[in-house]
C-alpha positions as CSV (number, residue, x, y, z in Angstrom):
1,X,11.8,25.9,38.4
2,X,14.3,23.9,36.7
3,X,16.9,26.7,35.1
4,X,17.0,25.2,31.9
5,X,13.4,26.3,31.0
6,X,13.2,29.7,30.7
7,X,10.4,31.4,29.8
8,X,10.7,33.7,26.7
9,X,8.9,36.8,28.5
10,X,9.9,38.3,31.6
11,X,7.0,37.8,33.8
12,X,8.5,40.5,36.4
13,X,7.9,42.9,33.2
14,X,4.2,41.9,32.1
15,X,2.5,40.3,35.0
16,X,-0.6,39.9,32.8
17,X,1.4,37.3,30.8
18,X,2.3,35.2,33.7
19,X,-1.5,32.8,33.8
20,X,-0.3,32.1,29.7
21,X,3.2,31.9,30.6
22,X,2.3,28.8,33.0
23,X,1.7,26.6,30.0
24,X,4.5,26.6,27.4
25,X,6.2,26.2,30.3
26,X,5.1,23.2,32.0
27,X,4.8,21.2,28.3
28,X,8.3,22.0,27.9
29,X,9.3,20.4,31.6
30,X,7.2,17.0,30.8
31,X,7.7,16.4,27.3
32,X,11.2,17.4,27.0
33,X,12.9,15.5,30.2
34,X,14.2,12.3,30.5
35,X,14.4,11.4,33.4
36,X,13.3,7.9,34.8
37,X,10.2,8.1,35.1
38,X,7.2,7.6,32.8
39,X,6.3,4.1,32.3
40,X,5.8,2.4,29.0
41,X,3.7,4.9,27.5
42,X,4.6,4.5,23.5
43,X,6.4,1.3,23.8
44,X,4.9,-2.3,22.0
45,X,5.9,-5.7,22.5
46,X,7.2,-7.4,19.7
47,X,7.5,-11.6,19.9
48,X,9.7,-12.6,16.5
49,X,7.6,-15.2,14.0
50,X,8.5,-18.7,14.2
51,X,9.6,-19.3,10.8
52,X,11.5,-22.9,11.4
53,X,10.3,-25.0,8.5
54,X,9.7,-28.2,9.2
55,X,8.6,-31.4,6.3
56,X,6.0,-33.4,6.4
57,X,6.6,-35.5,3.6
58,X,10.4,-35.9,1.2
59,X,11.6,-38.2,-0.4
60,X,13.2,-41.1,1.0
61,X,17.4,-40.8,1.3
62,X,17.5,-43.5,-1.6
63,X,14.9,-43.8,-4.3
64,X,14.1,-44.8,-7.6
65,X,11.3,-42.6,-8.1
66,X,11.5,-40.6,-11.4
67,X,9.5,-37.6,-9.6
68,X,9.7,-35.7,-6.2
69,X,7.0,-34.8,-3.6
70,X,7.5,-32.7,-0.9
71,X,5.1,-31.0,2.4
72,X,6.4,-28.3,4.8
73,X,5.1,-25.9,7.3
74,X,6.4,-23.0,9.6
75,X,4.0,-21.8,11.8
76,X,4.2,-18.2,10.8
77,X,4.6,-18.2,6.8
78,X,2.4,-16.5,4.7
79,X,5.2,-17.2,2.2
80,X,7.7,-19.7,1.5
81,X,11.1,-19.6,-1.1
82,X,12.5,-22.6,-2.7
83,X,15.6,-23.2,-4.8
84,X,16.5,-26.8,-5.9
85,X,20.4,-27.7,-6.1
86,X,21.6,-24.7,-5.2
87,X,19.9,-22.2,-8.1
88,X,18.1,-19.0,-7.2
89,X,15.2,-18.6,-4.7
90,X,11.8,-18.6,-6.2
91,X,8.5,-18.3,-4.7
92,X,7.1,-21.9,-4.0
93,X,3.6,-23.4,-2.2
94,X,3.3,-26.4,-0.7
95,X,3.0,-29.0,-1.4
96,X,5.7,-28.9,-3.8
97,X,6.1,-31.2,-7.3
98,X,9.4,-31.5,-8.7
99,X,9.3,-33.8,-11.9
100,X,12.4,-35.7,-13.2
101,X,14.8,-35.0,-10.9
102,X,17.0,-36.7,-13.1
103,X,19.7,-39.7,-11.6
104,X,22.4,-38.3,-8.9
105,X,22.4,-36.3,-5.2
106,X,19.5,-33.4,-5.1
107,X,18.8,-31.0,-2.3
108,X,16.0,-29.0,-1.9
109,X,16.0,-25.6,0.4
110,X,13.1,-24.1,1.7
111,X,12.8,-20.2,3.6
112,X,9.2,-19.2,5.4
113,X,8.5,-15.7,5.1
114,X,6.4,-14.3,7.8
115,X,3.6,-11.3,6.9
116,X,6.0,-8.5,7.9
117,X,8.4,-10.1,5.5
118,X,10.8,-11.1,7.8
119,X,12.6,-14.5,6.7
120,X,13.4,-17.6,8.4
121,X,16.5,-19.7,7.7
122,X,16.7,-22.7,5.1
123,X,15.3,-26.0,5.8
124,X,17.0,-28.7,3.6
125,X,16.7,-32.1,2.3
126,X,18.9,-34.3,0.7
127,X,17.9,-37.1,-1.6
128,X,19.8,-39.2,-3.5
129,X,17.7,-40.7,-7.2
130,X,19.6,-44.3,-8.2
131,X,18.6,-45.9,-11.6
132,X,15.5,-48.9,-11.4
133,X,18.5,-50.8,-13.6
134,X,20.8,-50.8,-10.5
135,X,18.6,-52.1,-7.6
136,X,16.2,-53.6,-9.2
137,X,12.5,-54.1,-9.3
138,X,9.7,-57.2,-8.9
139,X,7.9,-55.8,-12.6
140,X,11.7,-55.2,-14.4
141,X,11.9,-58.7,-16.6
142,X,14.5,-59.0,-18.8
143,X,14.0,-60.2,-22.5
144,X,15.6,-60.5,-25.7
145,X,12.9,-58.5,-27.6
146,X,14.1,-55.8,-29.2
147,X,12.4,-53.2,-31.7
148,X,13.9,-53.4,-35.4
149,X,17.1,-51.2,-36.7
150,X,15.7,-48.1,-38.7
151,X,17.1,-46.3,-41.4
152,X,19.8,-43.4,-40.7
153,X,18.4,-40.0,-40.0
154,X,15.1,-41.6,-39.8
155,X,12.7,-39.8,-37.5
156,X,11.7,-43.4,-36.6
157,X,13.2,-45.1,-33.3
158,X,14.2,-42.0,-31.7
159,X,12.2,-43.3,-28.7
160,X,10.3,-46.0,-28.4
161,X,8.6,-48.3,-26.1
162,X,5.8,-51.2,-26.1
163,X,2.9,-50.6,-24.5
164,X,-0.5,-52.2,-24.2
165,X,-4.0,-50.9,-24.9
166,X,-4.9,-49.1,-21.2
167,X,-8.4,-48.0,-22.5
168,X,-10.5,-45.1,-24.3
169,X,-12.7,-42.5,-23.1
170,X,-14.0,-39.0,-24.0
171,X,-11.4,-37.3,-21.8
172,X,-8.8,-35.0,-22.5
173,X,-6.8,-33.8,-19.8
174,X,-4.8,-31.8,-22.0
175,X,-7.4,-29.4,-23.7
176,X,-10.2,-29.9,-21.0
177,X,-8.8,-30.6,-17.9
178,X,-11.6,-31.4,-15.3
179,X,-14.7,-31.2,-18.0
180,X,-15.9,-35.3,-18.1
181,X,-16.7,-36.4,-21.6
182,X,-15.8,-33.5,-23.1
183,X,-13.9,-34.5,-26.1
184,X,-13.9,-36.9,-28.9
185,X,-12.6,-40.6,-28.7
186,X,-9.4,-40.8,-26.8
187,X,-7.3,-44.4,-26.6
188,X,-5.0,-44.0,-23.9
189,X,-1.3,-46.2,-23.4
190,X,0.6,-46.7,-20.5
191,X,-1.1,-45.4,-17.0
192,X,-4.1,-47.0,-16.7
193,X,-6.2,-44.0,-14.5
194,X,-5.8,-41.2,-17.0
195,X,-9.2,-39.6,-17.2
196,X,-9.8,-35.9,-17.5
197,X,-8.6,-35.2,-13.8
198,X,-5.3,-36.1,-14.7
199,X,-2.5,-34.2,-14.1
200,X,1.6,-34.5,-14.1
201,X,1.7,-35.3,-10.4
202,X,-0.6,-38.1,-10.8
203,X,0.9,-39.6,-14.0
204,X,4.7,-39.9,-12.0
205,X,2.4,-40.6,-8.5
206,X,-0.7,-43.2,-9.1
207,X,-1.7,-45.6,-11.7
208,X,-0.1,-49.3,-13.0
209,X,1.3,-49.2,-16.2
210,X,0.6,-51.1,-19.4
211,X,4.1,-50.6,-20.9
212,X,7.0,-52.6,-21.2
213,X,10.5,-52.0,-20.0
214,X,13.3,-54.0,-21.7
215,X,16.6,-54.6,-19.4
């Protein structure tokens, strides 16, 4: 018998007690000793998410778009975290919209965060918007027309620009976004696929234009 376990009666005293002694005594030798034996009983695997984000679809390094689209994946996420230009993390899907960047350097990071909650490091991106004005484009013609001087303080002119007829519908994106027909007489300007699936993604994204930029 190992002389650290002592039983707490003296079986020389009560030999009746000796069958009942038996059993405190050997559950104190196995679960108390260390030893090297035993095995793995108790012990689990664990195998760390893979939480390496990886993009799909950015914008290019250089663009003129007014709008930003982006696709990413990690292979564990149940969650991703965003912040744009170094602000706070908030809690972002993809894929992700960003409209009017605005002119100048942007970066975008992106965190997966696996079901445990266990988070992965940034993924970045870098893109750089550059003004339509400065590289140019095939539709950009100049022209000397010019909209007429307006009054001071007039609420007139604060922002104008000429644009064709597109066309007319019974669609409102607006107040019934994805119900066809649902409103009265609409006559649309500028993008030419507005209908009642629109939405601000696909006004920056798809359609021609019927307006008119002056250079």
């Amino acid at each position: 018998m190992n002389p650290a376990i002592r039983p707490v009666v003296d079986i020389a005293v009560i030999p009746r007690l000796t069958a009942l002694m038996i059993i405190p005594i050997t559950l104190v030798a196995c679960g108390g000793g260390g030893g090297g034996g035993g095995g793995g009983e108790g012990t689990t695997d664990y195998t760390a998410p893979v939480l390496d984000v990886v993009f799909a679809e950015a914008p290019a390094a250089t663009t003129t778009a007014a709008y930003a689209r982006f696709v990413f994946a990690a292979t564990d996420a149940t969650a991703y975290k965003c912040r744009l230009d170094g602000d706070s993390y908030a809690d972002c899907a993809s894929p992700l919209f960003i409209a009017g960047p605005g002119q100048g350097l942007h970066r975008i990071d992106v965190r997966a965060i696996s079901a445990d909650g266990e988070m992965g490091e940034p993924a970045s991106h870098e893109w750089h918007v550059d003004s339509l004005f400065n590289v140019g484009h095939d539709d950009l013609v100049s022209t000397n027309q010019a909209p007429a001087a307006v009054a001071p303080n007039s609420w007139r002119g604060i922002l104008r620009i000429n644009c064709d007829f597109s066309h007319s519908s019974y669609n409102d994106p607006i107040v019934y976004p994805g119900l066809e027909n649902a409103a009265h007489l609409h006559r649309f300007y500028g993008n030419l696929l507005v209908d009642h699936n629109t939405t601000l993604e696909s006004i920056y994204s798809s359609g021609d234009s019927s307006c008119q930029v002056a250079s």
